[in-house]
SENUBA-366694 format. One record per atom (N, C-alpha, C): x, y negated, z. Coordinates in steps of 0.05 Angstrom, whole numbers, plus 5000, padded with zeros to 4 digits. Example, Ala and Ser with C-alpha at 12.3 -4.5 7.8 and 13.67 -1.06 7.14 Angstrom:
526451145156524650905156526450665156525750455142527350215143525849995157
//
This chain:
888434194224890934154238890434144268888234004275887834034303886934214316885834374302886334724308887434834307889434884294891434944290894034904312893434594325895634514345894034674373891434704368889934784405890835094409890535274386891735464381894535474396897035264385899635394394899035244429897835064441897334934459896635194477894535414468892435594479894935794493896435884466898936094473900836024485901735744496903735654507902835524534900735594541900135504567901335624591901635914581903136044610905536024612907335874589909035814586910735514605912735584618913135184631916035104616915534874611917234694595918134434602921034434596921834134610920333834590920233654594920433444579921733454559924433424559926633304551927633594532926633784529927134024521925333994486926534004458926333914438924834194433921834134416920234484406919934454390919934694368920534714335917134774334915534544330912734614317911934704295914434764279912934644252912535014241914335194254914335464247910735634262910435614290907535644296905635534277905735124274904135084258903335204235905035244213904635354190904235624184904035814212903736084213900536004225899435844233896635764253895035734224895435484199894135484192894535664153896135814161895936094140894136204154893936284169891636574186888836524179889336064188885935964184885136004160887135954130886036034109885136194096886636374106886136694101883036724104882236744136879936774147878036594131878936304130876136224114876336344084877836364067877636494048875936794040876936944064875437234067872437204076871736894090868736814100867636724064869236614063868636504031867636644011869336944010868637103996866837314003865837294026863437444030860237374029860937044030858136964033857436894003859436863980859036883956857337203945858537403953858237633951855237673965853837523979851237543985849437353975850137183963848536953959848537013924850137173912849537153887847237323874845137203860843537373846843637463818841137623811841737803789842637643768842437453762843237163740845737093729846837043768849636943764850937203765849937473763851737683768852637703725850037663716850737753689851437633678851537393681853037073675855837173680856937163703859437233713861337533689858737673690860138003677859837883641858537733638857937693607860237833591862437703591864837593575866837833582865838073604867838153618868638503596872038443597872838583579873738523549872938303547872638153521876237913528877237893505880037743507879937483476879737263487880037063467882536913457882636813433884636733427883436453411884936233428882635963414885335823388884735703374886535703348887835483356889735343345890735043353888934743349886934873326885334653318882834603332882434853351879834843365880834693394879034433396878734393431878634633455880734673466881134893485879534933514879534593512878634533548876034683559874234593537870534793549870834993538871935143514871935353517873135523529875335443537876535653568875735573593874135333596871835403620870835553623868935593593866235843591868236053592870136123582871036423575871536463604872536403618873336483647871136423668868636233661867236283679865036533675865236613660862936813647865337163646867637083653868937383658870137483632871737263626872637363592876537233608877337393596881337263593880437123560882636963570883436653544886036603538886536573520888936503505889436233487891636213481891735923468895035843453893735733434896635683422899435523435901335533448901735383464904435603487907035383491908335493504906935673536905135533549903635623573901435723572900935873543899136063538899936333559897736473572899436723579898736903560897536903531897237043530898337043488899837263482901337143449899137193437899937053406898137173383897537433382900237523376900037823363899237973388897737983403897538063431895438323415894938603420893738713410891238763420890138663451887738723455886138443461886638343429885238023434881938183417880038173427877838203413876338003387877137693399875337493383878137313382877337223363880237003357878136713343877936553364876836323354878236173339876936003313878335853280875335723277875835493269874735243260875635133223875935353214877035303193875435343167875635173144873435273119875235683108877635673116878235993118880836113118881136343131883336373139886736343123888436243140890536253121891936493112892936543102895036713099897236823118897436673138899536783166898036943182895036983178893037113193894037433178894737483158894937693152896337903163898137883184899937963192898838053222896937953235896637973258894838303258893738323285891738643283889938573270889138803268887238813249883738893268884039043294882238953309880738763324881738443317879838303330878538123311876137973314873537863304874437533296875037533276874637153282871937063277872036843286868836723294869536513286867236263299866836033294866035893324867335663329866035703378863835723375861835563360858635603363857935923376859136103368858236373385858836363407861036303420861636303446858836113460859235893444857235703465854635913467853935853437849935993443850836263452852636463450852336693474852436633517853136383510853636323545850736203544849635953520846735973532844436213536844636413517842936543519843336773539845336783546846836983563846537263550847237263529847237513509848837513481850937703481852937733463851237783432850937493422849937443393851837673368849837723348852237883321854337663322855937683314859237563303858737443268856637573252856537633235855737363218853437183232852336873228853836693242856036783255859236583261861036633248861536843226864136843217865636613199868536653197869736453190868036303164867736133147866136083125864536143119861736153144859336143140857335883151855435893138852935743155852835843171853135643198852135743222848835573228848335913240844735793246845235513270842235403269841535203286842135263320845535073324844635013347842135003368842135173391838535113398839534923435838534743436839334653462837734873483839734963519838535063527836035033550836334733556835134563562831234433551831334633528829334543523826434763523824634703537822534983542820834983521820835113500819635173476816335183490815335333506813235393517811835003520812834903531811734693541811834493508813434513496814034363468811934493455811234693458809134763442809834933408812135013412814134993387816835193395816535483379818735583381820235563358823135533360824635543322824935843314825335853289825336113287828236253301830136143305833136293309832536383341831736203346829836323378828236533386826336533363824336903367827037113352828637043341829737193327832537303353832637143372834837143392832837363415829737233404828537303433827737743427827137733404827837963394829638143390832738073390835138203399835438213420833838113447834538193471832738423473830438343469828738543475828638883459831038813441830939063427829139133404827338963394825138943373827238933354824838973318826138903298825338553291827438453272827038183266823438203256822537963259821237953253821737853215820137933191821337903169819537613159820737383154819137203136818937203112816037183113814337213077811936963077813236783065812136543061808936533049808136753039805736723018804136813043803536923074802436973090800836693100799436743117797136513129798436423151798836233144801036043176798735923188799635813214797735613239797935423217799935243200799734953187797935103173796935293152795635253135792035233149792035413162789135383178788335103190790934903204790434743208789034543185790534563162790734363146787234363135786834713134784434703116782534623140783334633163780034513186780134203180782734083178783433783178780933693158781933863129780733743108777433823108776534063121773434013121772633833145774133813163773233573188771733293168774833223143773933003133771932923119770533193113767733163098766033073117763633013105760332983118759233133122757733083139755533283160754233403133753133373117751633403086753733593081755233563071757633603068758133923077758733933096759634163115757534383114755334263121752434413120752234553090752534433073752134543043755034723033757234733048759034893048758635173061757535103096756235313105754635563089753235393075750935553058752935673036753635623024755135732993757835923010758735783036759836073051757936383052756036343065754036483072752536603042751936443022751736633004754236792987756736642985758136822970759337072987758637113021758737373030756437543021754237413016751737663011752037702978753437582958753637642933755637792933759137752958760437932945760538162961759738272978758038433003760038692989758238812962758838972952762239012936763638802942766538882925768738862953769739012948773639062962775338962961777938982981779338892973780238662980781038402950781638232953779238022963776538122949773838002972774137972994774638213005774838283046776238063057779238093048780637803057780237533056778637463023777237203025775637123044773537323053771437283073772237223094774537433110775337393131777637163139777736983119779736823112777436573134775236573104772436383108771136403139770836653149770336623181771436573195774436663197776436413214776436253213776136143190776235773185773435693195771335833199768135763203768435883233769636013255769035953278771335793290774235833280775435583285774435293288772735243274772334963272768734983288767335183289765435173312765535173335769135263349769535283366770935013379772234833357773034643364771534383366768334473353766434253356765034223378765034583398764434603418766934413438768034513434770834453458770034083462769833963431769733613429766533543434764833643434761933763455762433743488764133853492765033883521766333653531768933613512770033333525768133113526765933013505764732773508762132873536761233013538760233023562761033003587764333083596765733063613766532773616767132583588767532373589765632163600763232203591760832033596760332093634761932273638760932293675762932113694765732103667768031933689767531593694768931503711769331253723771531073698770930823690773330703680775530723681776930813703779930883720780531223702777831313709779731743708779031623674777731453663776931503627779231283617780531183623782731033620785531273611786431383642788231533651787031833627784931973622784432123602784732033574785031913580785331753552788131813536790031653562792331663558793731973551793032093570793132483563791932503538790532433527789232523495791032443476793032203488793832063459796932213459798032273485799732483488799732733474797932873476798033153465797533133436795532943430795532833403798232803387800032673407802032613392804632893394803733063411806633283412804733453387802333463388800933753374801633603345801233313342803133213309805733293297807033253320809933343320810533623316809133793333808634063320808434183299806134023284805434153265807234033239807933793242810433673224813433943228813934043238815934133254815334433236812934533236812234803224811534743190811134523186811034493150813334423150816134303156818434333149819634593150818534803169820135083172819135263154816135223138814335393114816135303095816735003095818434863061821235063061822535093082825135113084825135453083823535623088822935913085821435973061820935783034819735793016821735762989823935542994825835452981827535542988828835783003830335833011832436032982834735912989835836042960834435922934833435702932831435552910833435262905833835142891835034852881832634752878829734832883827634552870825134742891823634582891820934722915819634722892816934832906814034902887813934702867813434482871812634282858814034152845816934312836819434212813821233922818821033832849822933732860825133842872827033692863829833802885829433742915830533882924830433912960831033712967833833462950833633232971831732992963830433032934828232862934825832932953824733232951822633252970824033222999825933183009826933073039826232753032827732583016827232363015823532263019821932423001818832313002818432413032819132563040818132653067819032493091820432373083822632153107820231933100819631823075818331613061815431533078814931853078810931923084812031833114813032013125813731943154813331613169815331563150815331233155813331003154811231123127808830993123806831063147807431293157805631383186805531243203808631193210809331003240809230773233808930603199808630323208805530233205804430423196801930433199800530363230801630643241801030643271802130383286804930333282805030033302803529823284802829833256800629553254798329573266797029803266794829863286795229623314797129673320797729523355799029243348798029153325799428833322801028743309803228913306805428813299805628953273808228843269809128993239812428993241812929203222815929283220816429333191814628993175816928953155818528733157820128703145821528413152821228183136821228033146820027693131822927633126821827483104824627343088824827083098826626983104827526783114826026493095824826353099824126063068827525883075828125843059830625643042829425383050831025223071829524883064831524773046830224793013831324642996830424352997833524113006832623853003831323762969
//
């Protein structure tokens, strides 16, 4: 405003005026600060137009061309955030919709429903109903997901937060290589459970770790001879062997590596072997979590389409023992440190 008044002040200087002579400000004013808005607006819109990079450009174009229609049952508010910040038109049930049902170039018609009613029948027949989960994970991933694992009355795959760096977790899910593969244009990768997973290699180093030096040494040997006995056969031999040498420099390599740390250890100060310490019991504890994380994803790619796993339990008993083991882990671990987390029964003072 006060630019706006120096402005009509600037143009009326050559101008002379009585006192007592009454001036209509209010028509200059409001012509002063239209012009200012204008200009900052047009400043506005240019320095956007330079400051945006390749990110927010495809972010912005995502949605663009694409027309939604959100149902009455769906929360409207974030998803016509995302649809309009990402370059999509939105619609909605609702006198101040601008946009009708029967509108014919609605592409996706968002429903939250176990399945469509019967008034749906009537509408075009060109657009997609979904489920919002696509909208969302397409604005995280910034890539227009199939429609096909959102449709109305389906499982929808696992939510994946976008917030979380698989790389550093140590841990990708599968709907994730499977996302990370439709961008890149690859084929899915296909799961076949009877293959050699990281848990199973782990498991089998775990379990010869727990043997004895005697032990290991006399395994060595009966390794080493049943390659020179079965030298001569094919086949399913070749794979055994090469099974047996992974698992035999895997675990030479990790006796080196724990070779290395205790010599590095024995050089530090109380302070850096304290503070190392604490880093050991860390990674210890995400590389646990990990590998818990990948025997639930082998169980669940094994039983899949199955009412009972390998071992002729139903799925929510083997969830139940697995919740069970879990629990015996962690009260294990805090009795370690003192305490305990069972609960004492109260004694009765019977007079």
């Amino acid at each position: 405003v006060d630019e706006a008044l120096q402005q009509i002040d600037d143009s009326d200087d050559d101008e002379s005026m009585d006192d007592d002579e009454e001036v209509d400000v209010a028509g200059p004013l409001r012509a002063a600060l239209e012009s200012m808005d204008h200009q900052q607006e047009t400043n506005i819109g240019t320095t956007q137009n330079m400051t945006l990079d390749d990110e927010a450009t495809k972010r912005k174009r995502l949605l663009a061309g694409l027309t939604f229609f959100i149902s009455r049952e769906v929360p409207k508010g974030y998803l016509e955030l995302i649809c309009l910040s990402y370059g999509g038109k939105v619609g909605w049930e609702g006198p101040d919709s601008p946009i009708s049902i029967k509108d014919p170039t609605i592409t996706h018609h968002i429903v939250d429903r176990p399945k469509l009613p019967s008034s749906f029948d009537d509408l075009p027949k060109s657009r997609e109903y979904i489920q919002p989960q696509w909208l969302i994970d397409s604005a995280n991933f910034t890539f227009l997901l199939p429609t096909s694992r959102y449709a109305v009355a389906v499982e929808l795959p696992p939510h994946l937060s976008p917030w979380v760096d698989d790389e550093e977790e140590g841990y990708k899910p599968a709907y994730a290589e499977e996302i990370e593969c439709l961008k890149n244009g690859q084929p899915l990768p296909e799961s076949t459970p009877n293959e050699d997973s990281p848990v199973e290699e782990l498991e089998a180093s775990d379990n010869e770790e727990s043997e004895s030096d005697d032990g290991n040494n006399s395994s060595v040997d009966k390794e080493a001879e049943a390659e020179e006995s079965d030298s001569s056969d094919e086949g399913e031999d070749e794979v055994e062997n090469e099974k047996k040498l992974k698992i035999s420099r895997a675990k030479r390599k990790k006796s080196d590596e724990e070779e290395a740390q205790i010599l590095a250890k024995s050089m530090m100060n109380k302070k850096a072997k304290r503070l190392y310490g604490r880093m050991q019991h860390g990674i210890e504890k995400k590389q646990a979590a990990v590998k818990i994380l990948h025997k639930r994803r082998k169980e669940i790619e094994i039983c899949k389409g199955k009412s009972k796993t390998l071992d002729g339990k139903t799925m929510l008993k083997a969830k139940v023992d697995r919740l069970k083991t879990e629990r015996r882990s962690i009260e294990k671990d805090y009795e370690n440190t003192g305490g305990s987390m069972k609960k004492k029964r109260k004694k009765s003072n019977k007079n």
